[in-house]
C-alpha positions in Angstrom: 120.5 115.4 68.1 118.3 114.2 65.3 117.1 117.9 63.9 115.4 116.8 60.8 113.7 114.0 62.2 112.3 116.6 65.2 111.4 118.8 62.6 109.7 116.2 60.8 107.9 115.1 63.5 107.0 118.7 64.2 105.8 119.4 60.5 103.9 116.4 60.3 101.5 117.2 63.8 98.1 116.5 62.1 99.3 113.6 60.1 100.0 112.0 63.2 97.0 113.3 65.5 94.9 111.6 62.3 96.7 107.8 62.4 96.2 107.8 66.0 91.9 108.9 65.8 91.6 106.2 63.2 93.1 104.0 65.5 91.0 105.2 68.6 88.0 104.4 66.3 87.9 100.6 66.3 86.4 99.6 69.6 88.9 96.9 70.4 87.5 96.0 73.5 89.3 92.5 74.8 87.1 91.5 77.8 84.1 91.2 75.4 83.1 88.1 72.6 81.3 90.9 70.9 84.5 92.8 70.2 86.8 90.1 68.9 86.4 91.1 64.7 87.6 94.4 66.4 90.8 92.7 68.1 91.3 91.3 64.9 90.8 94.3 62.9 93.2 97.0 65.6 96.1 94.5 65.1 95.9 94.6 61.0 95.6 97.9 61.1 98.8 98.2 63.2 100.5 95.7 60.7 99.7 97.9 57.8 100.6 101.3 59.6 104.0 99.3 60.8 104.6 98.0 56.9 103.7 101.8 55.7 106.0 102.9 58.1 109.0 101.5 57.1 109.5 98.4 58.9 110.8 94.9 57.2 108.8 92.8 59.1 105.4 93.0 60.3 103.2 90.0 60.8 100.0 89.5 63.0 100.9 86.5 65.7 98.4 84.3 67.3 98.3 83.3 70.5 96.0 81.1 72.7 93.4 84.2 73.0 94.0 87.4 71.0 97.0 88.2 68.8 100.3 89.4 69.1 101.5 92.6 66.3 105.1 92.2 66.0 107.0 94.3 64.0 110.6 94.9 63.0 113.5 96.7 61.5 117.3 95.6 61.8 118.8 98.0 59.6 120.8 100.0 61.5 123.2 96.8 61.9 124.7 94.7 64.8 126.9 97.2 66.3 123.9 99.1 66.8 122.2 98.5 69.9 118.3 97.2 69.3 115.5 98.5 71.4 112.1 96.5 71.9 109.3 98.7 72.2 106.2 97.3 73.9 102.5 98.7 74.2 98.6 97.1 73.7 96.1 97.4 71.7 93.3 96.4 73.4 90.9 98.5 75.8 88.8 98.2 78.7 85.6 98.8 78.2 83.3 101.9 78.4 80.9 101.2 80.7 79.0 104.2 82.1 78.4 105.3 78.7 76.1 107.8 80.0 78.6 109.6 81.7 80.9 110.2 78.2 80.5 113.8 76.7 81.1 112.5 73.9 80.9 109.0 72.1 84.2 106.8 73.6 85.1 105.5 70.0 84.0 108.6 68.3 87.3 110.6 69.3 87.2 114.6 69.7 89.7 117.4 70.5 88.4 119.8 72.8 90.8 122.4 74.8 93.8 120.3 73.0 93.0 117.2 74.6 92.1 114.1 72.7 88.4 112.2 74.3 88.1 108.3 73.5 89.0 105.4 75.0 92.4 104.3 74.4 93.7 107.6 74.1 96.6 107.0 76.8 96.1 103.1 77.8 97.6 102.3 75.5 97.2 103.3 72.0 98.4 106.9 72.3 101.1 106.4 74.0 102.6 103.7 71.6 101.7 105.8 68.9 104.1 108.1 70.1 106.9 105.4 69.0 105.7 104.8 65.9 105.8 108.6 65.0 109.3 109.0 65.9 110.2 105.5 64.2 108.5 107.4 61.0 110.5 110.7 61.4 113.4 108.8 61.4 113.0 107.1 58.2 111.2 109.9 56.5 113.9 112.7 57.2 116.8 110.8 57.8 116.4 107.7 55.6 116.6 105.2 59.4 116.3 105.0 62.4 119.9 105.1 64.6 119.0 101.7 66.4 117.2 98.4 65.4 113.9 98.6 66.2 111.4 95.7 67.7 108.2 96.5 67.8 105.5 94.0 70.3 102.0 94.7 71.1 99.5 92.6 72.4 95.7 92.6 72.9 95.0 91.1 76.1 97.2 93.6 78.7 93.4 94.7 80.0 92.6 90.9 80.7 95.6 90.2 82.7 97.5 89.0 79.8 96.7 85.5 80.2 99.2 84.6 77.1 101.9 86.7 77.3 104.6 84.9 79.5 103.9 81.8 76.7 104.4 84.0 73.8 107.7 85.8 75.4 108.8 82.2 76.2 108.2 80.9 73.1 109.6 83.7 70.9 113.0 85.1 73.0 115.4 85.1 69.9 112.6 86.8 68.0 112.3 89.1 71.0 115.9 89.5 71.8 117.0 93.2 72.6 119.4 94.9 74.6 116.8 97.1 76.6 113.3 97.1 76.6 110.8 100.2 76.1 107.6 100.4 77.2 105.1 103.8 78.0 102.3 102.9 80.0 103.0 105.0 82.8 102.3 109.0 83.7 104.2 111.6 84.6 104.1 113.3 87.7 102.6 116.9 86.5 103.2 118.6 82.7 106.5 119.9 84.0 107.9 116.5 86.0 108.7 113.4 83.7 109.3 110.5 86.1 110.9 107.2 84.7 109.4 104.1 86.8 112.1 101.9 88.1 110.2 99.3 90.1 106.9 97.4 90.0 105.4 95.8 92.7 104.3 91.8 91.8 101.5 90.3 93.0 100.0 86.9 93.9 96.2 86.9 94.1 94.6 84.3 96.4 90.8 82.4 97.0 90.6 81.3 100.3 87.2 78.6 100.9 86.1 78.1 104.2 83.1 74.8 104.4 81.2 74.6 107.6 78.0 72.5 107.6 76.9 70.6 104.3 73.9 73.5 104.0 72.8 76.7 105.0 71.4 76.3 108.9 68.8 78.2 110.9 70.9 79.8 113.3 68.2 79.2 116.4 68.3 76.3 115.8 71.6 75.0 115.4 73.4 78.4 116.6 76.1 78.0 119.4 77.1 74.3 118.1 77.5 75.1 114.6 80.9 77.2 113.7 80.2 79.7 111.6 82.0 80.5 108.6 81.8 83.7 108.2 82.9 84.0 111.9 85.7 82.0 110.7 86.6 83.8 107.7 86.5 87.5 109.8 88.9 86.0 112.8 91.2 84.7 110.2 91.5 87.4 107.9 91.9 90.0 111.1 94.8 87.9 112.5 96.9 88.6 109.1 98.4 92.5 110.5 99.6 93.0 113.7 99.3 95.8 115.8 102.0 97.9 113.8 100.3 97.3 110.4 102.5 94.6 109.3 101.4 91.3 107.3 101.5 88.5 110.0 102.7 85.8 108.1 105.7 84.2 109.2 108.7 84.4 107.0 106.7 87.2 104.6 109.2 89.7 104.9 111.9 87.2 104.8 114.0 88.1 101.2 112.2 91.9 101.7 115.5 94.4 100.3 115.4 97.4 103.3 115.7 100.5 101.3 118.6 101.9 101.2 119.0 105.7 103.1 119.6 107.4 99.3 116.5 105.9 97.8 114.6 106.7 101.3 115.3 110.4 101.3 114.6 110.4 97.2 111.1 109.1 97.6 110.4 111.6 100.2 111.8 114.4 98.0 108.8 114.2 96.0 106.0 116.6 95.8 103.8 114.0 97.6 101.2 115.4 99.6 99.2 113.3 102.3 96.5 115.7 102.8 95.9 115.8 99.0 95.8 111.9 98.8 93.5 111.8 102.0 91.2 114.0 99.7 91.5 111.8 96.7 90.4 108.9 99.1 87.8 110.9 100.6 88.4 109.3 104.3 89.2 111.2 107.4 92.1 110.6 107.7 95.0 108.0 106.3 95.6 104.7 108.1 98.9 104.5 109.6 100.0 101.4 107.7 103.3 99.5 108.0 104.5 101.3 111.5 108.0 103.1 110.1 107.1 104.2 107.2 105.9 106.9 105.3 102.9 106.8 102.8 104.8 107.4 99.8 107.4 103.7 100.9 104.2 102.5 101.9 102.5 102.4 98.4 105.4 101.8 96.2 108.1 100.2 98.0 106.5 97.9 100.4 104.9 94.8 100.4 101.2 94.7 101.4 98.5 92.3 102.1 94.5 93.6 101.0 91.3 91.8 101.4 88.9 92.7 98.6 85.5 90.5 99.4 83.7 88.2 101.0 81.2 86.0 99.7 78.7 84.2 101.7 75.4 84.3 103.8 72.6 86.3 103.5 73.0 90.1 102.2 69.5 90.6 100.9 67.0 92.9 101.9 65.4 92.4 105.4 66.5 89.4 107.2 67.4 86.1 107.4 68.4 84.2 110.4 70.7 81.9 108.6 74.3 80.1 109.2 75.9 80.0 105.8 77.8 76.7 104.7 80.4 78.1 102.9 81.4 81.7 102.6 84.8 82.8 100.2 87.3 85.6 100.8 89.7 87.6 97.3 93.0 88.2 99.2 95.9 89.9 97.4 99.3 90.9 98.6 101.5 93.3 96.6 105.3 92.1 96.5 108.4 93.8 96.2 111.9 92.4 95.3 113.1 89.4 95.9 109.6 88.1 97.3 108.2 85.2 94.6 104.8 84.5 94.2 104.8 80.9 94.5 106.7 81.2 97.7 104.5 83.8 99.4 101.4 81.8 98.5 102.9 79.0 99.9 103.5 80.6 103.4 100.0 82.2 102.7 98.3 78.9 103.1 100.7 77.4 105.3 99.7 80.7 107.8 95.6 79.8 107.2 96.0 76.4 107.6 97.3 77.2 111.1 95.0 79.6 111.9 91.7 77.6 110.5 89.8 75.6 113.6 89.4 72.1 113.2 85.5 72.4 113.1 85.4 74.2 109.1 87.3 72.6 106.2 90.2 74.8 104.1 90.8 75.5 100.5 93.2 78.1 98.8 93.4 79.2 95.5 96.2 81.2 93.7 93.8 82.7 91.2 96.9 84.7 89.4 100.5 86.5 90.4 102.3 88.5 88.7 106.7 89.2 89.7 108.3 92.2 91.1 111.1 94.0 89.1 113.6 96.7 90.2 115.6 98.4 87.1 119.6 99.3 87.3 118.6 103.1 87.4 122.4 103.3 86.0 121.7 101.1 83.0 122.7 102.9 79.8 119.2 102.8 78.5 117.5 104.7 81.6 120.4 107.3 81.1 119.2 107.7 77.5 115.7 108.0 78.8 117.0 111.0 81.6 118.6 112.9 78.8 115.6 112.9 76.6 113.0 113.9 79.1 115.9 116.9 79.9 116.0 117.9 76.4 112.4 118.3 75.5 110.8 118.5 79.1 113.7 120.7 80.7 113.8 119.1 83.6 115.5 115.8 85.4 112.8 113.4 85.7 112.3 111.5 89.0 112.7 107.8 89.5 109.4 106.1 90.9 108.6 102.9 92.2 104.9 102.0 91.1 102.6 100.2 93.5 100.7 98.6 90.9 101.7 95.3 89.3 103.1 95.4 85.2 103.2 91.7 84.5 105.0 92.5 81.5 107.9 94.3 82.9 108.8 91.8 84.9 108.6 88.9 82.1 111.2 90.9 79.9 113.1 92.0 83.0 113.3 88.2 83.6 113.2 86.5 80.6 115.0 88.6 78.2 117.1 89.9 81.1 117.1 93.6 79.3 116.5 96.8 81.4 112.9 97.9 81.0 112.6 101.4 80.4 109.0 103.0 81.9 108.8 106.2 80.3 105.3 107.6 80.2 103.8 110.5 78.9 100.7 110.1 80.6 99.3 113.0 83.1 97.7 111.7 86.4 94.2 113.6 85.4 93.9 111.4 82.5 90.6 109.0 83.5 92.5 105.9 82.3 89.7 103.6 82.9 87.2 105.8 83.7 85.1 107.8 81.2 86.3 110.7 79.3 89.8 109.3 79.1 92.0 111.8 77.7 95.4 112.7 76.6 97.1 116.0 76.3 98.0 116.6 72.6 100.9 118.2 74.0 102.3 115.4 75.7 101.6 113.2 72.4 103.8 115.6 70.6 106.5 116.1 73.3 106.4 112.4 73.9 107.2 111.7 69.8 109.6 114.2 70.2 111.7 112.5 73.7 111.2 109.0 71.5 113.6 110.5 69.1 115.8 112.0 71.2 115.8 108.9 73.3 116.8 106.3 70.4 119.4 109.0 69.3 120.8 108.8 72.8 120.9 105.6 73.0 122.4 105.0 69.9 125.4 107.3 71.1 126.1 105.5 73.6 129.3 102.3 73.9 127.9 99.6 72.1 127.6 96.5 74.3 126.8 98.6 77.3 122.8 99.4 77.2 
């Protein structure tokens, strides 16, 4: 175990606390024109706190839209193993501001928890790496693996540029096992390591009737109304059992194994406590077979999100609308691929659309699925280090959300992607008055070292 880097790292609390509120305080807010000078400005600052650091290398990148900070340090040699750690810079925006206590890019400690936006998604939580990187070299002259360090600033627009960038850049990027803490814990006292992500393809679908609105007393009972249409369409897409009707969707589905079935169930998941979160009487029954917590990480699933089209004013308005859209999105689990889903997709509307409206889909964006070898050396190094500073054996997840970027250097790289979070599930990531637990910032610094230390123990040529 690195002692003198943990003790470092425990000495130097404030210092640390203080790097990551001046980083909080640019407003780095990608979605918006107004906030670009920001961008620019968070990923200098990152270059300079990378440079100050320690690192050899540490350049700004450009992309298409906002830059790339890529750092790195190959010291500890090629029979070392090399580690890419991943995070963003960027933020969502802050929108209510009314309903801040305090000012989102003004940051403030209050009950040891750190207020601003960006506290957990994402800046605090890479923060945590580039403390432990800094222990390492301050208290033991380096770090024990080679270190890659790769944050972008458009994660909270969908990361429009990424795949490019990875695709363009692989032997820059090249690492035997990826690192990435985006992700929360289960409680204070349960790590949990993510081993899947659902992908996702996200569809338009157009329905055309007449060439213009028409009054429907007029031209009601001859004219086939879209929005008629859309509704019969987008109802015939479950069965009765709560499966996605879509002929050959489930097709290259991987059944879960019994182990992994009576795993997830282990948890501490509780229905009635999700019900509440949801606020609904009661939860739908879903995919017949399963139970919620398969259902929302482990499954496939198809959503409808809106519909625009007709009149949804005030009062009335006795009209047939000419065209009316639907947002459609189906989560995806291994070995599904986007393209080919979307393609049955359409192939499934097109047979379902009456000959009286005209059809267009749209992939508007997807996103792959990835599964991780939970055996891989690098999630073992990850287990140990959560058990040393946590005391206790974290539990393996599957996420129902979609992380592009795990499945680009799942893919691409072909590296194990290790999703080891420090976030807690109360932390308003997105919301206002996003928080993180100065605890878990210095606990999470502390399982970086122990992690890169554990790694670096292990048979080279094996993470």
């Amino acid at each position: 175990m690195s002692q003198a880097a943990l003790d470092y790292a425990q000495a130097h609390q404030t210092d640390n606390l203080n790097h990551l509120v001046e980083l909080l305080r640019i407003p780095s807010i990608s979605t918006s024109a107004a906030h670009r000078a920001d961008i620019v400005r968070t990923a200098n600052w990152l270059v300079a706190r990378l440079q100050q650091i320690g690192l050899s290398r540490a350049e700004v990148m450009s992309t298409a839209g906002h830059p790339v900070v890529y750092g790195e340090w190959l010291g500890a040699g090629p029979a070392a193993p090399t580690v890419l750690i991943y995070g963003h810079y960027d933020v969502q925006p802050t929108d209510p501001q009314e309903e801040w206590t305090t000012p989102p890019f003004e940051p403030s400690v209050r009950a040891g928890k750190l207020y601003a936006r960006g506290a957990v998604d994402n800046k605090g939580q890479h923060s945590i790496h580039l403390a432990a990187t800094e222990a390492f070299f301050r208290a033991e002259a380096a770090p024990p693996v080679n270190l890659k360090f790769f944050l972008e600033g458009e994660e909270e627009i969908g990361s429009p540029n990424l795949e490019a960038f990875v695709r363009q850049h692989i032997d820059m990027l090249g690492c035997d096992a990826a690192l990435i803490s985006d992700t929360s814990m289960l409680d204070a006292a349960t790590p949990a390591i993510v081993v899947g992500v659902r992908g996702m393809v996200y569809m338009e679908v157009e329905i055309q009737g007449p060439g213009h609105d028409l009054h429907s007393g007029q031209y009601g009972g001859v004219a086939h109304n879209p929005l008629q249409v859309i509704a019969e369409i987008l109802a015939a897409l479950h069965d009765g059992q709560g499966r996605v009707a879509i002929p050959g969707f489930y097709d290259k589905v991987r059944p879960l194994g019994e182990e992994e079935r009576a795993e997830l169930n282990r948890l501490p998941f509780g229905a009635e406590a999700l019900r509440q979160e949801m606020d609904v009487p009661q939860l739908w029954s879903g995919e017949s077979g399963y139970t919620p917590i398969e259902r929302t990480g482990a499954r496939p699933t198809l959503e409808i999100h809106g519909i625009r089209g007709g009149f949804v004013g005030e009062g009335q308005k006795t009209v047939i609308p000419a065209r009316v859209v639907a947002k459609v999105s189906m989560r995806l689990v291994p070995d599904q691929e986007p393209p080919e889903i979307a393609r049955l997709f359409e192939r499934r509307l097109r047979e379902l659309a009456p000959p009286t409206v005209k059809l267009q889909v749209r992939i508007l964006s997807y996103a792959n699925p990835a599964l991780i070898d939970r055996e891989a050396p690098a999630i073992r190094a990850a287990v140990h280090a959560y058990q040393q500073v946590f005391g206790a054996v974290p539990v393996f997840l599957r996420a129902g959300g979609s992380i592009p970027v795990v499945a680009m250097l799942n893919h691409i790289l072909r590296v194990p992607v290790v999703m080891m979070g420090f976030g807690l599930p109360d932390d308003n990531v997105h919301a206002p008055n996003e928080k993180f637990d100065l605890d878990q910032f210095y606990r999470g610094i502390q399982a970086s070292i122990c992690f890169m230390q554990a790694l670096a123990s292990m048979q080279p040529g094996r993470v």
